[in-house]
Backbone as JSON Lines, residues from 0, in Angstrom:
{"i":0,"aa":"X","n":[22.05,129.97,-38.31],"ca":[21.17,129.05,-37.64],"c":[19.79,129.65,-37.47]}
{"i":1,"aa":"X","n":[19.29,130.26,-38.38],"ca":[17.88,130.82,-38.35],"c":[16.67,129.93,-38.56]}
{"i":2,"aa":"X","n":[16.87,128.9,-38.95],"ca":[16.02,127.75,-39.27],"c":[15.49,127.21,-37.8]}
{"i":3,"aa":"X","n":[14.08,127.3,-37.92],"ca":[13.21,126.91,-36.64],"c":[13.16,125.11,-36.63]}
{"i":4,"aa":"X","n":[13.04,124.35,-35.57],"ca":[12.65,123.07,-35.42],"c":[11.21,122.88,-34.71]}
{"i":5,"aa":"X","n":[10.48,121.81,-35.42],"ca":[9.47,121.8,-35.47],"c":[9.68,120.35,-34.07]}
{"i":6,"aa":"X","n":[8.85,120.2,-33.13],"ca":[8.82,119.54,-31.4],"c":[7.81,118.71,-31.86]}
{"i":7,"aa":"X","n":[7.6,117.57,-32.64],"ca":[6.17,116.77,-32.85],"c":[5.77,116.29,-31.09]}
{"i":8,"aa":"X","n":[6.68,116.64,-30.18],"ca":[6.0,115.88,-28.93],"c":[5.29,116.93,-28.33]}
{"i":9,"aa":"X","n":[5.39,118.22,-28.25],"ca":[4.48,119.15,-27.68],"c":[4.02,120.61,-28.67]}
{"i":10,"aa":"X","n":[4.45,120.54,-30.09],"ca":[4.34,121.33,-30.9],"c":[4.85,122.77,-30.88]}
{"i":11,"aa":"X","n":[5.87,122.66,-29.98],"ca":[6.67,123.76,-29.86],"c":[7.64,123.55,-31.07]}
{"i":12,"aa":"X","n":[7.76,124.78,-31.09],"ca":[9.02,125.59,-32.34],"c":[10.25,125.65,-31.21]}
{"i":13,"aa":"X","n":[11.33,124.82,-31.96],"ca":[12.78,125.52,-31.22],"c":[13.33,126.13,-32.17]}
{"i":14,"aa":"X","n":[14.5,126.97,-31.63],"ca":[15.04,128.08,-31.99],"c":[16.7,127.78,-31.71]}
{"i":15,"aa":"X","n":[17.3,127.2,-32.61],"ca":[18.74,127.28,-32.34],"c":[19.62,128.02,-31.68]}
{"i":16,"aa":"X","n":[20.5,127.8,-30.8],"ca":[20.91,129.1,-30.67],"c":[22.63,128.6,-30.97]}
{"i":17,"aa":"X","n":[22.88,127.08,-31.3],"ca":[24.24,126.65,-31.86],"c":[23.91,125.48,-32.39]}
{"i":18,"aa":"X","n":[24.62,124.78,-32.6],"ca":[24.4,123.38,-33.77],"c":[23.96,122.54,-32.4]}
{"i":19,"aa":"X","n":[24.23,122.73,-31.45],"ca":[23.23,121.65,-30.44],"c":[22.33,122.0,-29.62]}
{"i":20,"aa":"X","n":[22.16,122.94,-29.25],"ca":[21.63,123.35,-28.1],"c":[20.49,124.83,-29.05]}
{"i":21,"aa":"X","n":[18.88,124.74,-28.27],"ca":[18.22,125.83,-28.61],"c":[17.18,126.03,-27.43]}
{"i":22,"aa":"X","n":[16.35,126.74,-27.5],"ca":[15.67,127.09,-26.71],"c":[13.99,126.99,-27.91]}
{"i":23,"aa":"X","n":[13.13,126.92,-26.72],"ca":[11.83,126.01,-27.68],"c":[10.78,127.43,-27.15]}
{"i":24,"aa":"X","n":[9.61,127.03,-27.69],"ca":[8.61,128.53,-27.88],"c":[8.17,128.74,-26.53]}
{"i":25,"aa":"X","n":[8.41,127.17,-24.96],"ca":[8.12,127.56,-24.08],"c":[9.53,128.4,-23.16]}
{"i":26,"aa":"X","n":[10.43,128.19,-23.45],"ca":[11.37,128.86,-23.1],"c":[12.5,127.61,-22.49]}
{"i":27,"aa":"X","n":[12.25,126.37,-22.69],"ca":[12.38,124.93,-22.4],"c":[13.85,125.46,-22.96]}
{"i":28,"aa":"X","n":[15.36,124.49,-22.33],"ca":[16.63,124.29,-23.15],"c":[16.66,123.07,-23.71]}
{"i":29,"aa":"X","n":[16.77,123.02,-25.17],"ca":[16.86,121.84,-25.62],"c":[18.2,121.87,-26.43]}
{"i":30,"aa":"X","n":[18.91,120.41,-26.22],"ca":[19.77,119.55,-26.56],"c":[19.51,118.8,-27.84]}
{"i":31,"aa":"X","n":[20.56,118.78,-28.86],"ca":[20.28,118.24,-29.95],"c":[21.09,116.59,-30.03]}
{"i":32,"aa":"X","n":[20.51,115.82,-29.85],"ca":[20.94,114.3,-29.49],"c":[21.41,113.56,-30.8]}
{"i":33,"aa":"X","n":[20.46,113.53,-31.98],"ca":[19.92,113.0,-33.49],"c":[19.48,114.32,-34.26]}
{"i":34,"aa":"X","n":[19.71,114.32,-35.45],"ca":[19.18,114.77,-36.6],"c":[17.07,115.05,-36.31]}
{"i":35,"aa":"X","n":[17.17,113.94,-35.43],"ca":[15.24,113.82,-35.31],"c":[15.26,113.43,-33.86]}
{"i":36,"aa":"X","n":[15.82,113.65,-32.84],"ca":[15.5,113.65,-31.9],"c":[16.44,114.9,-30.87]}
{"i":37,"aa":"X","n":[15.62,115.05,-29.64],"ca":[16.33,116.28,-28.74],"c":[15.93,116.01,-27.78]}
{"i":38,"aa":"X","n":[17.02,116.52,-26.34],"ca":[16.12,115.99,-25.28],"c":[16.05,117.44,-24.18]}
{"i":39,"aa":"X","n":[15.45,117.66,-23.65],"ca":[14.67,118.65,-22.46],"c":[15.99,118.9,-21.7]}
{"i":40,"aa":"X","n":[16.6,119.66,-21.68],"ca":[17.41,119.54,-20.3],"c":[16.91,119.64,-19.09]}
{"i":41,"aa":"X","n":[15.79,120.74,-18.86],"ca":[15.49,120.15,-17.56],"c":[14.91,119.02,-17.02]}
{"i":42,"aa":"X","n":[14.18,118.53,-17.69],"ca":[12.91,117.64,-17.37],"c":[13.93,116.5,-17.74]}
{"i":43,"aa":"X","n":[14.54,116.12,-18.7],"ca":[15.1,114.76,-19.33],"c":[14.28,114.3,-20.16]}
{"i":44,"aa":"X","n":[12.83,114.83,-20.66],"ca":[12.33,114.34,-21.71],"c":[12.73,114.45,-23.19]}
{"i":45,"aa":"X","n":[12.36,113.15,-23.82],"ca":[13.12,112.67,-24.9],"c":[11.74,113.86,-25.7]}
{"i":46,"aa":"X","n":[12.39,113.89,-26.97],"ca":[11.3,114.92,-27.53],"c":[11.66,114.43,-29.26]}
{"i":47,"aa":"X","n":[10.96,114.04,-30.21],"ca":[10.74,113.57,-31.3],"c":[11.1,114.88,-32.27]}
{"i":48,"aa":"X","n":[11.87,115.52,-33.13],"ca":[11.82,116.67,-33.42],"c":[11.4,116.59,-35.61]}
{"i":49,"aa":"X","n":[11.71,117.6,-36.43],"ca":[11.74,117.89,-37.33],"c":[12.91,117.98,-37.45]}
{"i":50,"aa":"X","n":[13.9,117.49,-38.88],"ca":[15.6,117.49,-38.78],"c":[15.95,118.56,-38.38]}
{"i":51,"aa":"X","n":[16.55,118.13,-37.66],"ca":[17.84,119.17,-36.92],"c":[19.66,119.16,-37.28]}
{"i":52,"aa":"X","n":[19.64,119.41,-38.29],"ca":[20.81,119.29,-39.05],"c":[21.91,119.87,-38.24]}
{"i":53,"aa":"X","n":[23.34,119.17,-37.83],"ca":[24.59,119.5,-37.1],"c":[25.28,120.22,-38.26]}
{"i":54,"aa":"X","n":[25.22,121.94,-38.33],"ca":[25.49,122.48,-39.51],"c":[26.89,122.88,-39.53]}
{"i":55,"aa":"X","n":[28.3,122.13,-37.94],"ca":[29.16,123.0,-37.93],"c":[29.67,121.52,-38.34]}
């Protein structure tokens, strides 16, 4: 899971750390919802992403 995701809603890079769940360049936990979408765990914001492929 070395492949970075690209955040078109705040231009953060996430960082996988399992097929759902990564952590983003602000240190944010993000949830993988869609292939192109993720959402904030803390905040609950919906976040528009770059594919995020479910690789398991």
């Amino acid at each position: 899971m070395g492949k970075s995701i690209f955040d078109y809603d705040d231009g953060d890079l996430i960082f996988p750390t399992s097929a759902s769940l990564g952590l983003d360049s602000d240190g944010n936990v993000m949830m993988r919802l869609e292939d192109s979408m993720a959402i904030e765990v803390d905040s609950g914001g919906l976040h528009m992403v770059s594919p995020w492929d479910d690789e398991e």
